[in-house]
C-alpha positions as CSV (number, residue, x, y, z in Angstrom):
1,X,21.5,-13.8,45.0
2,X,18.6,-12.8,47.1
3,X,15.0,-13.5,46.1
4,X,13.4,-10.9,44.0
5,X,11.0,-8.7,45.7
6,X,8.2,-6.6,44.3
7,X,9.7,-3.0,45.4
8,X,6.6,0.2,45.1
9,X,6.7,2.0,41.8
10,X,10.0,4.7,41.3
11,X,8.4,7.9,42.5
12,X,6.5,5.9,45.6
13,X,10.0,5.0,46.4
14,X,11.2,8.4,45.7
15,X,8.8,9.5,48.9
16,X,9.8,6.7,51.1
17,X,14.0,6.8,50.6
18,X,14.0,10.9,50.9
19,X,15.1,10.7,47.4
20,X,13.9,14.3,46.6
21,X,17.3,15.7,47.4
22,X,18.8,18.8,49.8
23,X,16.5,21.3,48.7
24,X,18.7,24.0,50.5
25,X,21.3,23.5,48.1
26,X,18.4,24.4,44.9
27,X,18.7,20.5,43.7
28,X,22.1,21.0,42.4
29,X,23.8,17.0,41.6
30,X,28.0,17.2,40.8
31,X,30.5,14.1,40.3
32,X,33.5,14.2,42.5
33,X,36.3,12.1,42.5
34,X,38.4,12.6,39.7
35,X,40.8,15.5,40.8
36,X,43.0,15.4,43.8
37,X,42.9,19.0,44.1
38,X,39.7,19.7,44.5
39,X,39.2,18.8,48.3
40,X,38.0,16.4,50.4
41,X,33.9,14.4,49.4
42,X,32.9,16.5,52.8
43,X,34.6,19.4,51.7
44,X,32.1,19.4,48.8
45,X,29.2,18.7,50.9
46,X,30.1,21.3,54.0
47,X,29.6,24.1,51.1
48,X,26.0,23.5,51.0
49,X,25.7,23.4,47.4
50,X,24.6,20.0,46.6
51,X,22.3,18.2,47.0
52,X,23.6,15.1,45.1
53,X,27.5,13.9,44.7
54,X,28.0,11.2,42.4
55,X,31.6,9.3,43.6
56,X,33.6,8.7,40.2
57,X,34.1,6.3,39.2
58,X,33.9,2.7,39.5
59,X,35.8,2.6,36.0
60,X,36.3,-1.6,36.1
61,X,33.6,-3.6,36.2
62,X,32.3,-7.2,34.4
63,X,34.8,-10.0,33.4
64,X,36.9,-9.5,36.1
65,X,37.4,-7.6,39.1
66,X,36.0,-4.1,39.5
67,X,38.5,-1.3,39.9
68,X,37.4,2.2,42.1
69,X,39.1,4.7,40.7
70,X,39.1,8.1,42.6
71,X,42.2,9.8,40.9
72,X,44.6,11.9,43.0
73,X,42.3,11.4,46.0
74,X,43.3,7.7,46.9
75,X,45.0,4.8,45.7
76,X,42.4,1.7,45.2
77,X,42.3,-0.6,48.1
78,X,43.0,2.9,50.3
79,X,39.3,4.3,50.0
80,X,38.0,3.2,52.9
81,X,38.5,6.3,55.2
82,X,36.0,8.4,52.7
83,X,33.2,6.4,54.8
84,X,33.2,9.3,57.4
85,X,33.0,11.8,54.9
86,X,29.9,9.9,53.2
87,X,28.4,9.9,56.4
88,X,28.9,14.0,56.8
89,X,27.3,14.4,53.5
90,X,24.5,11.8,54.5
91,X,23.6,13.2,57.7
92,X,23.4,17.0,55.7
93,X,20.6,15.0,53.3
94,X,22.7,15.0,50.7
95,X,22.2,12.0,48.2
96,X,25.9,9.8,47.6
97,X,25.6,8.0,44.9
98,X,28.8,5.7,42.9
99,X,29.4,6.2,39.7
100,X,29.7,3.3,37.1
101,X,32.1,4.0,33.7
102,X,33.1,7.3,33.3
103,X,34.9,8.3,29.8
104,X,37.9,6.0,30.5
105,X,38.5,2.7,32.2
106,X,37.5,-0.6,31.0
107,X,34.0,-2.1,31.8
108,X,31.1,-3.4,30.3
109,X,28.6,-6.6,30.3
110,X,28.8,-9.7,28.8
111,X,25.6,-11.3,29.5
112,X,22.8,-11.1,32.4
113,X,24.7,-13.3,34.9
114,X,27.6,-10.7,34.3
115,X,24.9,-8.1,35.2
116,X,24.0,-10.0,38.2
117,X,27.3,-10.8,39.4
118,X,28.0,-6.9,39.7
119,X,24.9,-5.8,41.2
120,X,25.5,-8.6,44.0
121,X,29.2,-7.0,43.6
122,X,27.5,-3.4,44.1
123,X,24.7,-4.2,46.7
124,X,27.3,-6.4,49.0
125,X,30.7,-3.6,48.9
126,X,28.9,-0.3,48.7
127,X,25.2,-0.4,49.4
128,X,23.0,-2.5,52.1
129,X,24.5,-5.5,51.6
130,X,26.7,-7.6,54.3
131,X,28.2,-10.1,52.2
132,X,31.8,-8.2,51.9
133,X,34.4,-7.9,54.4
134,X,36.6,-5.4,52.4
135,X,34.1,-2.7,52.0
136,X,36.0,-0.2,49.4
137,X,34.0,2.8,50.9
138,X,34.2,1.5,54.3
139,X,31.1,0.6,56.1
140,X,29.5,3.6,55.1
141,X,25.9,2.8,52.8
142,X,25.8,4.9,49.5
143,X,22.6,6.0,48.8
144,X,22.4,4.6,44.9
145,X,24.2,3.5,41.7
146,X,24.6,6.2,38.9
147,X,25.1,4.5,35.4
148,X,27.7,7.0,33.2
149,X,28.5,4.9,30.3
150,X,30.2,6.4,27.7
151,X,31.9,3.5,25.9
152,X,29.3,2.8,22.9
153,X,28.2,-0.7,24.3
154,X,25.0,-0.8,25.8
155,X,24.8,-4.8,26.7
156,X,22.9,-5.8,29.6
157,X,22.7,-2.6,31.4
158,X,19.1,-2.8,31.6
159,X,19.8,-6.6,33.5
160,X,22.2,-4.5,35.5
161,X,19.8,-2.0,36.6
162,X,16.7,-4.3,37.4
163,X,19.0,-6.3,39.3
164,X,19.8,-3.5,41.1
165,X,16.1,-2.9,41.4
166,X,15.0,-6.1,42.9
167,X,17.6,-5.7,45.8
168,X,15.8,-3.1,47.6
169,X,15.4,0.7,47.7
170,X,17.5,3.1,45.9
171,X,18.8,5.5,43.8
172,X,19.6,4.4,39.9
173,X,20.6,7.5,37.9
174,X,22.2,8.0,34.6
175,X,23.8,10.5,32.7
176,X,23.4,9.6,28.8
177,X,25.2,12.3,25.9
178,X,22.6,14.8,24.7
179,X,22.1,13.0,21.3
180,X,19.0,11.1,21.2
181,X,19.3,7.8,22.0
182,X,22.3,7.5,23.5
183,X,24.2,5.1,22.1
184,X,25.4,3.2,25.6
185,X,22.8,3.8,28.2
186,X,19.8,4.4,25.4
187,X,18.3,0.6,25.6
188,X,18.8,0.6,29.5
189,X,16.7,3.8,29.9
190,X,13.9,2.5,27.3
191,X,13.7,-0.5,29.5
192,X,13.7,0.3,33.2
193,X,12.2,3.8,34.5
194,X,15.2,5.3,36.8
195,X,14.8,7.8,39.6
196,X,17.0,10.4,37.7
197,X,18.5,11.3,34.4
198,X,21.0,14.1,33.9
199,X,21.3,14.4,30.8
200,X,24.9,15.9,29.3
201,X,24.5,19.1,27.4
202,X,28.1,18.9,26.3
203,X,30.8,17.6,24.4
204,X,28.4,17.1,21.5
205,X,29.0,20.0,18.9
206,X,28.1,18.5,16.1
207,X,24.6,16.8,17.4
208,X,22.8,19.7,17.4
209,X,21.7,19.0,20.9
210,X,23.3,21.6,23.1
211,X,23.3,25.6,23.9
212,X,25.9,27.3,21.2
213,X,28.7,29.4,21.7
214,X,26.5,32.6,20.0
215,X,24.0,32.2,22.9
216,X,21.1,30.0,20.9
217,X,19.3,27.4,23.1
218,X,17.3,26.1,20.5
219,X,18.9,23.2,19.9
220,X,19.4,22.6,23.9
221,X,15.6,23.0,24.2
222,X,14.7,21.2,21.8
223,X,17.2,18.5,22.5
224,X,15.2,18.7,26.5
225,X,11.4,18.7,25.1
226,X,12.9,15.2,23.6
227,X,14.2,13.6,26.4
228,X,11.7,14.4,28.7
229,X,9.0,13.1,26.2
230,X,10.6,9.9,25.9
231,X,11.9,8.7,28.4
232,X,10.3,7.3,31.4
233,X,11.9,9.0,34.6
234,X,11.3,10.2,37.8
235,X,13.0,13.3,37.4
236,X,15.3,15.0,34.9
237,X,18.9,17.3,35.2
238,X,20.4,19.4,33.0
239,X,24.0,18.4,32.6
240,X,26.4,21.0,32.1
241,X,30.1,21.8,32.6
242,X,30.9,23.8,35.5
243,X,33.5,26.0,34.0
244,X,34.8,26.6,30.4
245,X,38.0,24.5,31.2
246,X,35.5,21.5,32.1
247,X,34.2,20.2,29.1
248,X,35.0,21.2,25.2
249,X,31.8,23.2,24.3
250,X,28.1,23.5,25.7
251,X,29.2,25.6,28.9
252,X,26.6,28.7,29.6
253,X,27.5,31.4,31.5
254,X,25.6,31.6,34.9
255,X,23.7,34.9,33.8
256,X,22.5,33.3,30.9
257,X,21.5,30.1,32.1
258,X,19.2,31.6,34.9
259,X,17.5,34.3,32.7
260,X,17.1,32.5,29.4
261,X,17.4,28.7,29.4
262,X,16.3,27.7,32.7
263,X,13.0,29.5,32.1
264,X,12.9,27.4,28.8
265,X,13.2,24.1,30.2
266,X,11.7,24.7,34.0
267,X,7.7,24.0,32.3
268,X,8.9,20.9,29.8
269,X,8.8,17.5,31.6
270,X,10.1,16.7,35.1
271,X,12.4,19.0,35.2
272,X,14.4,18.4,38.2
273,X,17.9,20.9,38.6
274,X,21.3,20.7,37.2
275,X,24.2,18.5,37.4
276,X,27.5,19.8,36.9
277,X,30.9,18.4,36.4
278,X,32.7,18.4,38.0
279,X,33.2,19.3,41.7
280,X,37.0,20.9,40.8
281,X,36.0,23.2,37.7
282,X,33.0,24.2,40.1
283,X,35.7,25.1,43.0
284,X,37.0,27.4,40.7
285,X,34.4,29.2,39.0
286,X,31.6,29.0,42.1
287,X,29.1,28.6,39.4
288,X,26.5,26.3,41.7
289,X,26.8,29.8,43.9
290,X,26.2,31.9,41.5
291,X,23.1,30.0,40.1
292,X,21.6,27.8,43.3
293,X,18.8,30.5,43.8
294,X,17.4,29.8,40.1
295,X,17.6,25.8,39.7
């Protein structure tokens, strides 16, 4: 493992990365990855909609070997010719980011060597490392590591991501459930101050933490004023499902979301834009075109 190194403070490097995004595309971040059907990483990019795409996801990592799992798209050990199209989406300034967890797959930590093994894993096969021959991305350098853990074990993430830290400049983001704290990335976010968080408005009915099928956005704003109050971040997203068909609950129709609830949240805390999932449901419904000019 290389020596640790004292890197500037997150929004110093922030300035120095050109972390601040494609503003052309109104700081919109989606995950891609996990349908075959809809189209190609630099598909997603060439629509000018983005300015972050999270690659989903990594969905096998600690206590063995790590598994990248991009669905219909290809088969793993066949990834590498998406390096071209993370290099279209680079050169556009849109942010590429990997995605660790995801609802499914089997991952997790088992102490802070474990954490260390995977960020030398992470730094050496997918960002500026060079001590991997068999690149799963190619040769192509993702911008940052985004942490979407959703299996209720938040072990040594926080090891994870300051190991991550100590490498050099980049991106950490991370997408934690709506409820407050979340119960898997919670501890991580308490402990290290991450560029971004997009926090998921969805697929949390009973929490009281997201915008209700009658229209209310109490709860979502309230459930906003929290995070942003608490948690130490460069910059925060609201997470939302691009289409009804895309997550169970919490979707808000475009309309609504640019005259009532963005309005809401824009003043409270480092408001930042919106991430959606995913890029398919977003094919579908065009609802990044239908709300770019407001985020």
């Amino acid at each position: 493992m290389a020596a640790k190194r004292c890197w500037p403070p997150v929004l110093a490097l922030l300035l120095i990365a050109g972390m601040v995004g494609n503003t052309r595309a109104g700081n919109i971040a989606v995950y891609w990855g996990q349908n075959g059907d809809e189209g190609t990483l630099a598909d997603a990019c060439n629509t000018g909609d983005y300015a972050y795409v999270m690659i989903s996801f990594l969905s096998s990592f600690g206590n063995g070997s790590p598994v990248l799992n991009l669905a219909g798209h290809c088969n793993p050990g066949d990834c590498a010719r998406y390096s071209s199209d993370i290099q279209t989406c680079q050169q556009q300034g849109i942010k590429v980011l990997l995605s660790l967890g995801g609802q499914g797959g089997s991952y997790g930590l088992s102490s802070s060597d474990d954490a260390n093994s995977v960020a030398n894993y992470l730094w050496d096969n997918f960002l500026g490392g060079t001590g991997s021959s068999s690149r799963p991305l190619g040769a192509a350098v993702l911008d940052g590591i985004d942490f979407d853990i959703e299996n209720g074990n938040p072990a040594h993430y926080d090891d994870l991501a300051n190991a991550l830290r100590a490498k050099g400049p980049m991106l950490l983001t991370a997408a934690p459930q709506c409820p407050f704290p979340d119960a898997s990335i919670g501890p991580a976010l308490q402990a290290v101050p991450f560029d971004i968080v997009w926090v998921q408005f969805y697929n949390n009915p009973l929490a009281q933490c997201q915008y209700s099928a009658n229209g209310d956005d109490t709860d979502l704003v309230n459930s906003w004023k929290k995070w942003t109050s608490s948690v130490n971040a460069g910059k925060f997203y609201l997470g939302l499902p691009a289409s009804t068909d895309a997550a169970s609950n919490g979707y808000i129709p475009p309309d609504q979301l640019t005259g009532t609830v963005l309005p809401a949240v824009k003043g409270v805390g480092s408001y930042g834009g919106i991430m959606l999932w995913d890029r398919y449901n977003d094919g579908k419904n065009n609802y990044s075109g239908q709300v770019k000019g407001s985020v």
